[in-house]
gemmi code that builds the backbone of each chain (N, CA, C; Angstrom):
import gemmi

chains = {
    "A": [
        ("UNK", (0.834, -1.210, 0.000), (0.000, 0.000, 0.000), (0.866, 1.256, 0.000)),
        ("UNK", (1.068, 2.228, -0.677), (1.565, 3.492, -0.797), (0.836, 4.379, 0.407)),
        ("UNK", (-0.388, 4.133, 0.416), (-0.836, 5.162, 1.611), (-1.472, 4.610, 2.788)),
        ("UNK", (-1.360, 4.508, 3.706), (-2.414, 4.591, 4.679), (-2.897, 5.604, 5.791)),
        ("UNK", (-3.986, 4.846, 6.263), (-4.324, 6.030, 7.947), (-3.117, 7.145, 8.363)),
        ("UNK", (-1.939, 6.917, 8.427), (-1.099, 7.124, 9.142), (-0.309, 8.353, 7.771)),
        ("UNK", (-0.418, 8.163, 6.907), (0.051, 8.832, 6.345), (-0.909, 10.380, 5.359)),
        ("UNK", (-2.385, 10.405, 6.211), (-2.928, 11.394, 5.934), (-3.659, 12.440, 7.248)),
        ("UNK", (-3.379, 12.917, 6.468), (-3.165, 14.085, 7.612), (-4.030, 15.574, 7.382)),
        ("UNK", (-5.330, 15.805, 8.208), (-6.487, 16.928, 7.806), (-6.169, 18.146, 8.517)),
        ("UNK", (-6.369, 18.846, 7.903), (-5.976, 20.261, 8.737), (-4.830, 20.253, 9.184)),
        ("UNK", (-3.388, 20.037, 8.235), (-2.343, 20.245, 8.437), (-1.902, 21.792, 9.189)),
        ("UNK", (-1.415, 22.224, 9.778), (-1.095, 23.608, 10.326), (-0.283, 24.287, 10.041)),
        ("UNK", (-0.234, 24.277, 8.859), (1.078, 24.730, 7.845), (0.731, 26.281, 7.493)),
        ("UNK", (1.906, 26.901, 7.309), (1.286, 28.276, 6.976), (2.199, 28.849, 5.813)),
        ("UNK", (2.380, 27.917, 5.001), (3.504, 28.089, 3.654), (4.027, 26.994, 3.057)),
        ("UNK", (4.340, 26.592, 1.546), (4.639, 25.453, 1.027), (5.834, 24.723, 1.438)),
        ("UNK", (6.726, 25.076, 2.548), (8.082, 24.998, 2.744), (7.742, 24.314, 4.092)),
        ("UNK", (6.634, 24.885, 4.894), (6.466, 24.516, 6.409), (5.524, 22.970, 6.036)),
        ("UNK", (4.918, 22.864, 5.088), (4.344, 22.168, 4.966), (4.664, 20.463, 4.102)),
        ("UNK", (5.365, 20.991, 3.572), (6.856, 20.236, 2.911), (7.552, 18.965, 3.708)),
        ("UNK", (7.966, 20.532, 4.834), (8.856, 19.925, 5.719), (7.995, 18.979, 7.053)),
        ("UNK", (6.767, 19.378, 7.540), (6.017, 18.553, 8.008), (5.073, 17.132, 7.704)),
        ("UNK", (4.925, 17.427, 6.273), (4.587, 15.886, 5.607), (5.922, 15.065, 5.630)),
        ("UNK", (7.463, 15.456, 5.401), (8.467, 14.882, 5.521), (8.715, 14.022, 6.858)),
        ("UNK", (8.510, 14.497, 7.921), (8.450, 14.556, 9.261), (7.667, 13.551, 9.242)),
        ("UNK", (6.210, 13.201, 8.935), (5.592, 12.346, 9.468), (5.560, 11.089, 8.469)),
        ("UNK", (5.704, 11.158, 7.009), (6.237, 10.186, 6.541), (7.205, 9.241, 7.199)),
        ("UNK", (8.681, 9.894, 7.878), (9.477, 9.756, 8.563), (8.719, 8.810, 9.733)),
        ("UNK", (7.604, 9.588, 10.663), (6.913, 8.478, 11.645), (6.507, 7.307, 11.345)),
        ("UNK", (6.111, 7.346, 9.440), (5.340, 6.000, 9.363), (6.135, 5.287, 9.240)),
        ("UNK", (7.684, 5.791, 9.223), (8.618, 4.184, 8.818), (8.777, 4.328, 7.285)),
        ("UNK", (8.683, 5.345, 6.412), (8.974, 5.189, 5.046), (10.157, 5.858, 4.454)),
        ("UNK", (10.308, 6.686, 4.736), (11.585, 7.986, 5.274), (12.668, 7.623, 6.416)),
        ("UNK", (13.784, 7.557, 5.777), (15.069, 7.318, 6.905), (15.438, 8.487, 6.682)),
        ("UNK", (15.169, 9.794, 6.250), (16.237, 10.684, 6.134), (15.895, 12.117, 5.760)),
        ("UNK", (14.750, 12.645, 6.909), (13.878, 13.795, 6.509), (13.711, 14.931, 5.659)),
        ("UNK", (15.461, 15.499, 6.359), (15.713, 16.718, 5.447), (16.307, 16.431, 3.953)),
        ("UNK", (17.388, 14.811, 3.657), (17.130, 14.515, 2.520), (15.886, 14.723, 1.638)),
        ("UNK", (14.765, 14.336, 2.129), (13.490, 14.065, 1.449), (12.541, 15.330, 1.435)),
        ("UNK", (12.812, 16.177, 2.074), (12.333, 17.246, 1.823), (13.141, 18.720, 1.227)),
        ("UNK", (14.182, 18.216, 0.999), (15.762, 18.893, -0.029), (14.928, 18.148, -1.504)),
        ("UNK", (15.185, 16.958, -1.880), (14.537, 16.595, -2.767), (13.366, 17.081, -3.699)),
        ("UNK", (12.075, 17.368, -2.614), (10.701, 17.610, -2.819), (10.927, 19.379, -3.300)),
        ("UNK", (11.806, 19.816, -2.259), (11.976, 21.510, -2.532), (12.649, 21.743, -3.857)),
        ("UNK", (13.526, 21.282, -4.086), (14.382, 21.295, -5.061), (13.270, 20.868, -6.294)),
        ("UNK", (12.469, 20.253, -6.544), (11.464, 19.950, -7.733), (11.002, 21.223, -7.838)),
        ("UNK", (9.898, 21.520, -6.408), (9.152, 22.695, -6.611), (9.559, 23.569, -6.632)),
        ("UNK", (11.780, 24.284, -6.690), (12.288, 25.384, -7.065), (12.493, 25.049, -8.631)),
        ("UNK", (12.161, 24.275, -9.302), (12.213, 24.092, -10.718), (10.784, 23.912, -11.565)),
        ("UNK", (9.933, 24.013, -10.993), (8.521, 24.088, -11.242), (7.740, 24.155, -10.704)),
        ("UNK", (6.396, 24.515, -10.463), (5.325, 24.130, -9.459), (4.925, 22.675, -9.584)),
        ("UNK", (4.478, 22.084, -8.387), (3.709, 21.093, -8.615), (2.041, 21.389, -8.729)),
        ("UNK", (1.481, 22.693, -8.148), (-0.023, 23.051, -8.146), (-0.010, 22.698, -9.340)),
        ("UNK", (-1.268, 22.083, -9.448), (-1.822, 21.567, -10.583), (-3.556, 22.247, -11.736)),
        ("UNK", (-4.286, 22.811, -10.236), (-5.004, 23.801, -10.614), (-5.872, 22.793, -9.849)),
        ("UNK", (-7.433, 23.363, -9.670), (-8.319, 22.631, -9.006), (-8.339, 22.622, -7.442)),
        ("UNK", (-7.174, 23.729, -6.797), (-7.042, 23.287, -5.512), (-6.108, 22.555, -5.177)),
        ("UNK", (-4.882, 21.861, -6.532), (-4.529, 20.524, -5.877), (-3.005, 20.774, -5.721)),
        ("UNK", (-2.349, 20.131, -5.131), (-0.875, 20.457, -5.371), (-0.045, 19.108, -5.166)),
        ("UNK", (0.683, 18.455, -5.985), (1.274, 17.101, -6.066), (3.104, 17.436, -5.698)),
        ("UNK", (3.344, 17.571, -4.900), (5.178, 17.593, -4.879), (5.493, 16.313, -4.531)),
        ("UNK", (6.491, 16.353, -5.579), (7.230, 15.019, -5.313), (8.464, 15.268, -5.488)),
        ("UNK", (9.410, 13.719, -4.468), (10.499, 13.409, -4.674), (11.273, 11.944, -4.896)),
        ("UNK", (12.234, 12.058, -5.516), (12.808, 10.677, -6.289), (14.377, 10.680, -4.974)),
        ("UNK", (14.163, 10.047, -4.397), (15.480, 9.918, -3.302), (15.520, 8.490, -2.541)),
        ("UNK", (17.017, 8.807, -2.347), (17.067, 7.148, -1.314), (16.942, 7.303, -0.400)),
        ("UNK", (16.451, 8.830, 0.650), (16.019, 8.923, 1.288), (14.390, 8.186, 1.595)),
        ("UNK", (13.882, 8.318, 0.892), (12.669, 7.441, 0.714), (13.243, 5.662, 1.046)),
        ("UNK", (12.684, 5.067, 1.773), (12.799, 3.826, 1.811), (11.893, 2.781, 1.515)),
        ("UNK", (10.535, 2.921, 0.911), (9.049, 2.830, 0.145), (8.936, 3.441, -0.451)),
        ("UNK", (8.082, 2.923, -1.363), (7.208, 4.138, -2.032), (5.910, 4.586, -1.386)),
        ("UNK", (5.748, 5.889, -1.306), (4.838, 6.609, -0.461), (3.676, 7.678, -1.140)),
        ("UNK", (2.650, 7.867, -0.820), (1.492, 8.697, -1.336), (1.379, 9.003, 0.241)),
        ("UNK", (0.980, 10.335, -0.016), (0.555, 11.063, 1.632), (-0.798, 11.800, 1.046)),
        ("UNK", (-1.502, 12.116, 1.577), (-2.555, 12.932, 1.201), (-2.674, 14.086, 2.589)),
        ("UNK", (-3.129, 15.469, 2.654), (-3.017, 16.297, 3.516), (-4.029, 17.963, 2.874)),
        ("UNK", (-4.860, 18.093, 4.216), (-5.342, 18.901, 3.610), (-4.988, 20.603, 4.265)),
        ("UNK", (-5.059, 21.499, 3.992), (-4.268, 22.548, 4.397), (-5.257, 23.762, 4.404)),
        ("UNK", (-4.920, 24.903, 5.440), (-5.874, 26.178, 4.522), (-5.140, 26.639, 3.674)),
        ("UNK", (-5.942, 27.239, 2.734), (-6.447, 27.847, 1.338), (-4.287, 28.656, 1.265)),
        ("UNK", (-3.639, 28.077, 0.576), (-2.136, 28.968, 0.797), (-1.650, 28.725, -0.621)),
        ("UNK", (-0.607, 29.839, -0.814), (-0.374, 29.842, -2.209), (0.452, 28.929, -2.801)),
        ("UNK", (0.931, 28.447, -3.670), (1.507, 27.519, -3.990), (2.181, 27.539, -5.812)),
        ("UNK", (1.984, 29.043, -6.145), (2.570, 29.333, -7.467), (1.991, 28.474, -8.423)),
        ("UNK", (0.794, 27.852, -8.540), (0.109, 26.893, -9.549), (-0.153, 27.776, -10.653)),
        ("UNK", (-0.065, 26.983, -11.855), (0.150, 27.297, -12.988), (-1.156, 28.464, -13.040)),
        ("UNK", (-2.520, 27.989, -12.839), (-3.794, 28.467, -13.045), (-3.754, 30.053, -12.134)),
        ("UNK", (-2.808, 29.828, -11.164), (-2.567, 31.108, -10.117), (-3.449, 31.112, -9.283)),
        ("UNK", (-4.257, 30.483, -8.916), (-5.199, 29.781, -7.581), (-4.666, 29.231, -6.687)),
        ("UNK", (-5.246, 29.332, -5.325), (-4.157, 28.854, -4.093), (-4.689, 27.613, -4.188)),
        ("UNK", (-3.845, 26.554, -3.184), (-4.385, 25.122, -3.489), (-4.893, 24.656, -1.494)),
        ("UNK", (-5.850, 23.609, -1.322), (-5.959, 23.482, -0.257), (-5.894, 21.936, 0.073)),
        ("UNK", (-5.487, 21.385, -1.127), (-5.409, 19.688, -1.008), (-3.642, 19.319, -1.486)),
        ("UNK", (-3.461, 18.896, -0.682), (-2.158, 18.028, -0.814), (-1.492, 16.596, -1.555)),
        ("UNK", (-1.267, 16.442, -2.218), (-0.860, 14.640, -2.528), (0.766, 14.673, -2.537)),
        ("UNK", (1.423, 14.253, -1.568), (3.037, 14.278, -1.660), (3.164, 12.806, -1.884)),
        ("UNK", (4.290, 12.581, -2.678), (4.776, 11.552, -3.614), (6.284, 11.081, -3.333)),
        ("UNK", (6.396, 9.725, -2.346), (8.237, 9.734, -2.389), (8.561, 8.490, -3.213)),
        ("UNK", (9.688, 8.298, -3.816), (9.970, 7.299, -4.308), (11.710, 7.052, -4.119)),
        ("UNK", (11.910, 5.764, -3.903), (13.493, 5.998, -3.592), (14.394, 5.921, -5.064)),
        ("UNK", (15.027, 6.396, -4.797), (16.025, 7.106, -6.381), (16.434, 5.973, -7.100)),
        ("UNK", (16.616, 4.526, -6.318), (16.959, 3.396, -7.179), (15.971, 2.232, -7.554)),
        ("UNK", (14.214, 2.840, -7.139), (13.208, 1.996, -7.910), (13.654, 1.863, -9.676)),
        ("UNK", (13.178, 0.976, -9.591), (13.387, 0.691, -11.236), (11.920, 0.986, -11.707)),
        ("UNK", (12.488, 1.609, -12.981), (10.749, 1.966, -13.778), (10.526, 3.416, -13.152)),
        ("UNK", (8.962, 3.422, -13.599), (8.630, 4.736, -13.770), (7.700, 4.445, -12.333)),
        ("UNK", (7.508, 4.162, -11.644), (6.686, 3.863, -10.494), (6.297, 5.023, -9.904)),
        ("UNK", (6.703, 6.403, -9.955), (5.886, 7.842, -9.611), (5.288, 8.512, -10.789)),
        ("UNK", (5.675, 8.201, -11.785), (5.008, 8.569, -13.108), (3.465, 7.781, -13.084)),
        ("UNK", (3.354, 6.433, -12.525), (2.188, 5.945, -12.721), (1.253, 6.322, -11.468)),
        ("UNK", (1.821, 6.481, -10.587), (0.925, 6.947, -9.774), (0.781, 8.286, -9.601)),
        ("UNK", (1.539, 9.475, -10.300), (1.007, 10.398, -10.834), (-0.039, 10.643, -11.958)),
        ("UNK", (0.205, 9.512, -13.140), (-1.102, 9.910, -14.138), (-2.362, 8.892, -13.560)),
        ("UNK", (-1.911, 7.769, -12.547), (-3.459, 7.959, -11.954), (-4.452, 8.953, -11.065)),
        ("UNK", (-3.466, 9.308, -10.454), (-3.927, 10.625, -9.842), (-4.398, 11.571, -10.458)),
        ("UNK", (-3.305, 11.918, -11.493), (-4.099, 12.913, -12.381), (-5.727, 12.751, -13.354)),
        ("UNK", (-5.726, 11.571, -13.997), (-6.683, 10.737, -14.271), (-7.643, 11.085, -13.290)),
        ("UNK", (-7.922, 10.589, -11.784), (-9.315, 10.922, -10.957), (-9.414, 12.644, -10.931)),
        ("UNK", (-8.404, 13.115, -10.460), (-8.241, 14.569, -9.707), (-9.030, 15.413, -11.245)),
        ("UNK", (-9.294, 14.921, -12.332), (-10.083, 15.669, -13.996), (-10.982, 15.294, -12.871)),
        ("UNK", (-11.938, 14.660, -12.385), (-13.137, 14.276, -12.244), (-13.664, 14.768, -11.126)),
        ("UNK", (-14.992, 15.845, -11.219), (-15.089, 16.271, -10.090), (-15.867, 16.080, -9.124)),
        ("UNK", (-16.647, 15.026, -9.511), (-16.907, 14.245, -8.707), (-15.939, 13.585, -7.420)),
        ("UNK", (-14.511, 13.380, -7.879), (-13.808, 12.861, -6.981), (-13.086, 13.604, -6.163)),
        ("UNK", (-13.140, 15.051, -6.581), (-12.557, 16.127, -5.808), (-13.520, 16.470, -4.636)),
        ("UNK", (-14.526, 16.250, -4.854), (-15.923, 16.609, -4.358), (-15.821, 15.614, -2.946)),
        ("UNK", (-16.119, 14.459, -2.996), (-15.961, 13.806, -2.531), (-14.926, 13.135, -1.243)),
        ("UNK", (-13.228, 13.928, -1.990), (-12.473, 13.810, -1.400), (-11.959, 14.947, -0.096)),
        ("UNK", (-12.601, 16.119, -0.864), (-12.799, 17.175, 0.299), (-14.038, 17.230, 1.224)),
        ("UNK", (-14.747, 15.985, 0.593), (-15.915, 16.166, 1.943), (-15.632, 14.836, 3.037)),
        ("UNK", (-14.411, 13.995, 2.993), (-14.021, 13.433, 3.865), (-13.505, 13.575, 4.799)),
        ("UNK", (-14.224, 13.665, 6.065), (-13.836, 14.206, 7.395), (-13.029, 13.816, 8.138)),
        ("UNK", (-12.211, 12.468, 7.923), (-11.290, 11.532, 9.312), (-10.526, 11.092, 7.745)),
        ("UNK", (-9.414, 10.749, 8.518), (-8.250, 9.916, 7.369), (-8.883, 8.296, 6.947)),
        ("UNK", (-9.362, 7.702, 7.705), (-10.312, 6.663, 7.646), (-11.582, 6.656, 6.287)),
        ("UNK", (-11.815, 7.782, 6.250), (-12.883, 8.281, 5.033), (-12.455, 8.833, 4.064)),
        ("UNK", (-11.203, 9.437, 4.203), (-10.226, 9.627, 2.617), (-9.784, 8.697, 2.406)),
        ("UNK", (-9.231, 7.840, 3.139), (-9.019, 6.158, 2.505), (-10.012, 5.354, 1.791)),
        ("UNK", (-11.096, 5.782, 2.419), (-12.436, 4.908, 1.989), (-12.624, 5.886, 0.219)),
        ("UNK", (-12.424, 6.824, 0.206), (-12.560, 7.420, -0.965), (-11.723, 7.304, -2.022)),
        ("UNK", (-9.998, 7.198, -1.083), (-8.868, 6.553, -2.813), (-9.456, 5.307, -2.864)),
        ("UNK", (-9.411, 4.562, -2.104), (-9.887, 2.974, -2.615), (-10.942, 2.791, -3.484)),
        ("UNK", (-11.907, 3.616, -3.738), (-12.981, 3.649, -4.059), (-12.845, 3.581, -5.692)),
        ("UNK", (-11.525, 5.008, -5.456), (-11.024, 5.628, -6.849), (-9.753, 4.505, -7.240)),
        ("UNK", (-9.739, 3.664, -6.438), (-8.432, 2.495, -6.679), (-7.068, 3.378, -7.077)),
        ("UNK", (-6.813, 4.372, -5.885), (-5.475, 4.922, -5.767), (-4.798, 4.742, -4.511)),
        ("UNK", (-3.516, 4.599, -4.470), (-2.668, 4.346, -3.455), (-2.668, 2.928, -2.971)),
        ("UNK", (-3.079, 1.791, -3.878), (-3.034, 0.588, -3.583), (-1.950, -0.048, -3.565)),
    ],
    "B": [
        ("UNK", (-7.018, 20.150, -40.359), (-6.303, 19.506, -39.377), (-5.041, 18.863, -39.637)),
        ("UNK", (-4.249, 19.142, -38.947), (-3.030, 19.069, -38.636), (-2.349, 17.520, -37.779)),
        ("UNK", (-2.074, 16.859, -38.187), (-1.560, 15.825, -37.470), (0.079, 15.126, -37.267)),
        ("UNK", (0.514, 15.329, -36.346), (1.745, 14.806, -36.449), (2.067, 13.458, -34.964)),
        ("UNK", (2.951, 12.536, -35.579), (3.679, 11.441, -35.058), (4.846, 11.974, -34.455)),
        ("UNK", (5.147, 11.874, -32.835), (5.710, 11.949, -32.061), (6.580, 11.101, -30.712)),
        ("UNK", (7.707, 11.334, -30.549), (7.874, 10.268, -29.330), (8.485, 10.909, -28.286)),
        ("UNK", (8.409, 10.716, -26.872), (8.848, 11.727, -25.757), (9.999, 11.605, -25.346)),
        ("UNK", (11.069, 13.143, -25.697), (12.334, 12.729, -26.245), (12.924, 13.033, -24.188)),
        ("UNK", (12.080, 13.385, -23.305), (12.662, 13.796, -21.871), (12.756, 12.646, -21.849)),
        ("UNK", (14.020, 12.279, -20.846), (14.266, 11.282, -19.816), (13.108, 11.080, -18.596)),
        ("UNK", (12.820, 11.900, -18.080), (11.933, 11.871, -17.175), (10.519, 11.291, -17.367)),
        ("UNK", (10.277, 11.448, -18.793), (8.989, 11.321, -19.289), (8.320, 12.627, -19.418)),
        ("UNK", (6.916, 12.269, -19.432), (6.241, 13.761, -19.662), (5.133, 14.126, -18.874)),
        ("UNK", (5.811, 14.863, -18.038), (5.532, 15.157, -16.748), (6.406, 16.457, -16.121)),
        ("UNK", (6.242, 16.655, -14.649), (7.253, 17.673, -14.557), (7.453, 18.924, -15.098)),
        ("UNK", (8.693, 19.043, -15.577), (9.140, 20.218, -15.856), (8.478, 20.178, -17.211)),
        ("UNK", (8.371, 19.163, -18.063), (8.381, 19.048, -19.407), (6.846, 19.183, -20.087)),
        ("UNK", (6.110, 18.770, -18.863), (4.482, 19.219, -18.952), (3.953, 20.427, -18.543)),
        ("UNK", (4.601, 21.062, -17.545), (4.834, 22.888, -17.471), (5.042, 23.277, -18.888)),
        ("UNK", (6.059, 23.026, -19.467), (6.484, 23.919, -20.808), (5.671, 23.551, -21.901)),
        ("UNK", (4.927, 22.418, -21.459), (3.839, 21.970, -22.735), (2.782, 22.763, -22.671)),
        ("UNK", (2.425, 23.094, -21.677), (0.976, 23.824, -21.180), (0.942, 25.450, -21.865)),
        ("UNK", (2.782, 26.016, -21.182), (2.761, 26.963, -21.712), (2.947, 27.486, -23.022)),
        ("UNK", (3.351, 26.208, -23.548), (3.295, 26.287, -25.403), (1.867, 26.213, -25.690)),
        ("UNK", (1.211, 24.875, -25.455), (-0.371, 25.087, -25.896), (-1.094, 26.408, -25.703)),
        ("UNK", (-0.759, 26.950, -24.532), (-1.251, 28.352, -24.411), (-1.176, 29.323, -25.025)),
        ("UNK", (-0.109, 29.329, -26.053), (0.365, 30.278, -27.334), (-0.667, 30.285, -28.292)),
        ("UNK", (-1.371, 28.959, -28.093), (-1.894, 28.678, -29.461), (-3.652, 28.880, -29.516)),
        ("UNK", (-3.973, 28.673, -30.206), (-5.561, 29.193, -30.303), (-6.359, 28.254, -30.927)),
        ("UNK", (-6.086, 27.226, -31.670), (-6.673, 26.011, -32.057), (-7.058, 24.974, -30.981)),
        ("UNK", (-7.730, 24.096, -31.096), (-8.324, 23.053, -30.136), (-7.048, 22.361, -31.001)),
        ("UNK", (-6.550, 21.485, -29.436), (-4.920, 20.450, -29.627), (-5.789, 19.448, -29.062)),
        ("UNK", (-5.298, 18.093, -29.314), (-5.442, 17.231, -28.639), (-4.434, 16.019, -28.638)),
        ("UNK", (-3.734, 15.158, -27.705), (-2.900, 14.406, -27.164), (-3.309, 12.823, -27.453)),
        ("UNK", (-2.955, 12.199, -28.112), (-3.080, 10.830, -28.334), (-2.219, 9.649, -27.164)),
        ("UNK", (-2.724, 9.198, -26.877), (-1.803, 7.711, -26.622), (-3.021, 6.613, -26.305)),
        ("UNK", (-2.776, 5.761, -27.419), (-3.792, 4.487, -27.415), (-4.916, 5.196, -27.118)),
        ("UNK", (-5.767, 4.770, -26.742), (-7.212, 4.881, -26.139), (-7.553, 6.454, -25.736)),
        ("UNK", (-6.360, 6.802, -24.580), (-6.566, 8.028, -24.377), (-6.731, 9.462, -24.898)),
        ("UNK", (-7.704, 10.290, -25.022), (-7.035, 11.444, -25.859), (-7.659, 12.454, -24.433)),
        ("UNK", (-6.493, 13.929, -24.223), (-6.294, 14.712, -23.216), (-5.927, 16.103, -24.335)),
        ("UNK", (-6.612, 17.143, -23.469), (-5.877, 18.368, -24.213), (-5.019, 18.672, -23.103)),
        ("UNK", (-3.877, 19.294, -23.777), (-2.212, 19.334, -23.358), (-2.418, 20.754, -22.703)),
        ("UNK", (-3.584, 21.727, -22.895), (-3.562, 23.044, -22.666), (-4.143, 23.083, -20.624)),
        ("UNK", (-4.185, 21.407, -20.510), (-4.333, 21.322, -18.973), (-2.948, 19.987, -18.429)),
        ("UNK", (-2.170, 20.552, -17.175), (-1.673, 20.118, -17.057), (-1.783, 18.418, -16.612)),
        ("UNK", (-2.940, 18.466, -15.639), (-3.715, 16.924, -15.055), (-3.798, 16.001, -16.498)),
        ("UNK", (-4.563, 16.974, -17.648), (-4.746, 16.006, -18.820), (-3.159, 15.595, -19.382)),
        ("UNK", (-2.160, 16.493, -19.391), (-0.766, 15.908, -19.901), (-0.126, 14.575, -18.699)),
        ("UNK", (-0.137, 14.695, -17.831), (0.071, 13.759, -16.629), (-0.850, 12.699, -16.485)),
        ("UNK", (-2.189, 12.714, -16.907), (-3.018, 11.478, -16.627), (-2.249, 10.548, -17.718)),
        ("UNK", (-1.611, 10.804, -18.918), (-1.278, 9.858, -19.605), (0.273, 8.874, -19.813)),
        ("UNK", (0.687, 9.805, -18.502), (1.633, 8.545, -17.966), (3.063, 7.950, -18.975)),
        ("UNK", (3.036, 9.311, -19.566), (3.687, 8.907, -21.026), (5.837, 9.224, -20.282)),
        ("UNK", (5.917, 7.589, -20.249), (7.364, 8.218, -20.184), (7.783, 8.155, -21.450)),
        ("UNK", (10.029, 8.196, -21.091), (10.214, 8.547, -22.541), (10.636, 7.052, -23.599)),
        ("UNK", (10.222, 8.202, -24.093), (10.129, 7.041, -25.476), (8.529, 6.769, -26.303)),
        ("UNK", (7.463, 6.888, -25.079), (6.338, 6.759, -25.704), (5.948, 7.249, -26.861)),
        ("UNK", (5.379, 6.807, -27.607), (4.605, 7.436, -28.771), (3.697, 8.116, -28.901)),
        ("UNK", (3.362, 9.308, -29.250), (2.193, 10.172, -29.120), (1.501, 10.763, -30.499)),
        ("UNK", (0.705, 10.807, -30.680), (-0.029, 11.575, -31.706), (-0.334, 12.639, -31.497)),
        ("UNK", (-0.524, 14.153, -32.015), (-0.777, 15.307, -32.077), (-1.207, 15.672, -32.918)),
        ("UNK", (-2.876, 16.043, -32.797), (-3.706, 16.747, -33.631), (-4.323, 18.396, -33.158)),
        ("UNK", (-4.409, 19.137, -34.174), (-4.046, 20.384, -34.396), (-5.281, 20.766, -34.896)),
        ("UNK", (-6.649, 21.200, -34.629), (-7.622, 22.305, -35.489), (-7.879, 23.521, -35.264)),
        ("UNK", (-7.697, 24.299, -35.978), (-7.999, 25.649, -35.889), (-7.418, 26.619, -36.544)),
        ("UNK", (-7.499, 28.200, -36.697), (-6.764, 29.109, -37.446), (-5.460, 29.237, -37.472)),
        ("UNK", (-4.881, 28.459, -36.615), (-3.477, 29.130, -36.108), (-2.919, 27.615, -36.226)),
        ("UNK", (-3.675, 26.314, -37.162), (-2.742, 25.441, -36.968), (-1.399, 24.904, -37.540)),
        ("UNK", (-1.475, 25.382, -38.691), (0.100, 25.415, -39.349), (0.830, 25.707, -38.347)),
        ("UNK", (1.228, 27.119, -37.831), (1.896, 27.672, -36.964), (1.927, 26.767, -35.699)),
        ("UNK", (0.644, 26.375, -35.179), (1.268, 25.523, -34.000), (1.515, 24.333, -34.291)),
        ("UNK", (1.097, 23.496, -35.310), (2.126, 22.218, -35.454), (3.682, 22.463, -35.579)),
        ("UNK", (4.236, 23.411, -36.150), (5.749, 23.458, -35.985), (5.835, 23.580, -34.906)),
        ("UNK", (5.516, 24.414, -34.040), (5.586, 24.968, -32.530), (6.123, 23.557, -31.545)),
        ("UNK", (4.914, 22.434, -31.668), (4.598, 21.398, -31.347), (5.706, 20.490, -31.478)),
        ("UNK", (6.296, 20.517, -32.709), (7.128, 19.512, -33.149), (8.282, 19.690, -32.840)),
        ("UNK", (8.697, 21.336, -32.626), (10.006, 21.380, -32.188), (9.921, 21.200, -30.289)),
        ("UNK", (9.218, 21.565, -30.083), (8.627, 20.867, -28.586), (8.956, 19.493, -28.282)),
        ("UNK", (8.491, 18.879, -29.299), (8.975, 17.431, -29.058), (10.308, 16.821, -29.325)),
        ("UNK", (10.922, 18.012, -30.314), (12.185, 18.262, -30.782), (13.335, 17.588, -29.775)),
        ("UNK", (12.879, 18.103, -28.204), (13.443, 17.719, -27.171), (14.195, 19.442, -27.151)),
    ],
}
model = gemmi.Model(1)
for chain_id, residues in chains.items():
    chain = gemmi.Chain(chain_id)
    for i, (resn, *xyz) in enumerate(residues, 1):
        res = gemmi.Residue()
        res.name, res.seqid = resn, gemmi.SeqId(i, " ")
        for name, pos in zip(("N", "CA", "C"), xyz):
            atom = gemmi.Atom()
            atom.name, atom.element = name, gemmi.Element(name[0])
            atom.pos, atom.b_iso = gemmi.Position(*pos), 0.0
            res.add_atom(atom)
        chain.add_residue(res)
    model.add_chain(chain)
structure = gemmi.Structure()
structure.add_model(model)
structure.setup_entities()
């Protein structure tokens, strides 16, 4: 499983893409997937100083490719309304952070990015996913959407 | 209409940095684009639709082009893929 209970997190208390970065890093780190925090969030920063990850819709996907990562990981996290330089120029309030360790073979964040991207068109599933109140019920909602399996 | 045969010359695939600069090329343009791979078709002028298709490199893509401005953006396009 790429995600579970433990790795989503509502009303993050973040008050900037950097604080928030560095706190999904942190608790990845708790679940046991992350040996190496500030590696993995050097990684994630370093993407989003070369592009945004906001995607538009509210959403914002940062990812990182490191051996800091020791799994592969999907986090989901929801945040208030903060800017995030997305292409569309809308702030984003939904999270999906992405780790993968630097010596997976294959494209294994590429696919679970264009599935993501794939539901996140549908707004029905955006809908849905922001009206899930406990991490228990955003789980019940990727599964639904058969993401993070 | 405009159609051209393509393959994704990033290492990374097409995604990233390389689907940023796609978006902001489609955005130049003023014709309806649309993105081939197998089954799927996505317009490139949204980033989710360039990323749902999972295209690393090497994939093969099709690119179709309608509208006033499509001469002009099929070159656009092609040197895009140019790498």
């Amino acid at each position: 499983m790429l995600i579970n209970e433990d790795l989503i997190v509502l009303n993050l208390p973040a008050k900037s893409k950097e604080e928030a970065i560095q706190m999904l890093a942190e608790k990845a780190a708790a679940a046991g997937r992350v040996a190496d925090i500030a590696g993995y969030r050097d990684a994630v920063l370093h993407r989003e100083g070369e592009y945004s990850t906001g995607m538009g819709f509210g959403v914002a996907i940062p990812h990182g490719k490191t051996n800091a990562v020791t799994e592969p990981l999907l986090m989901y996290a929801t945040v208030e309304s903060m800017d995030w330089q997305s292409l569309d120029g809308n702030p984003i309030d939904v999270i999906f952070m992405i780790g993968v360790p630097a010596d997976n073979a294959g494209d294994v964040h590429l696919k679970i990015l264009a599935n993501l991207s794939r539901r996140l068109m549908k707004e029905e599933f955006r809908t849905n996913l922001r009206a899930a109140q406990s991490p228990a019920a955003v789980l019940k909602v990727l599964q639904d959407y058969e993401i993070g399996l | 209409m405009q159609t051209i045969q393509v393959t994704v010359p990033f290492k990374e695939g097409l995604h990233a940095r390389p689907a940023t600069e796609l978006v902001k090329v489609c955005m130049t343009i003023k014709s309806d684009i649309t993105l081939i791979k197998d089954d799927s078709h996505v317009n490139p002028k949204s980033i989710l639709g360039i990323m749902s298709l999972g295209a690393s490199h090497g994939t093969a893509l099709t690119v179709q082009v309608e509208g006033a401005d499509e001469v002009e953006a099929i070159e656009k396009l092609k040197s895009f893929f140019a790498g």
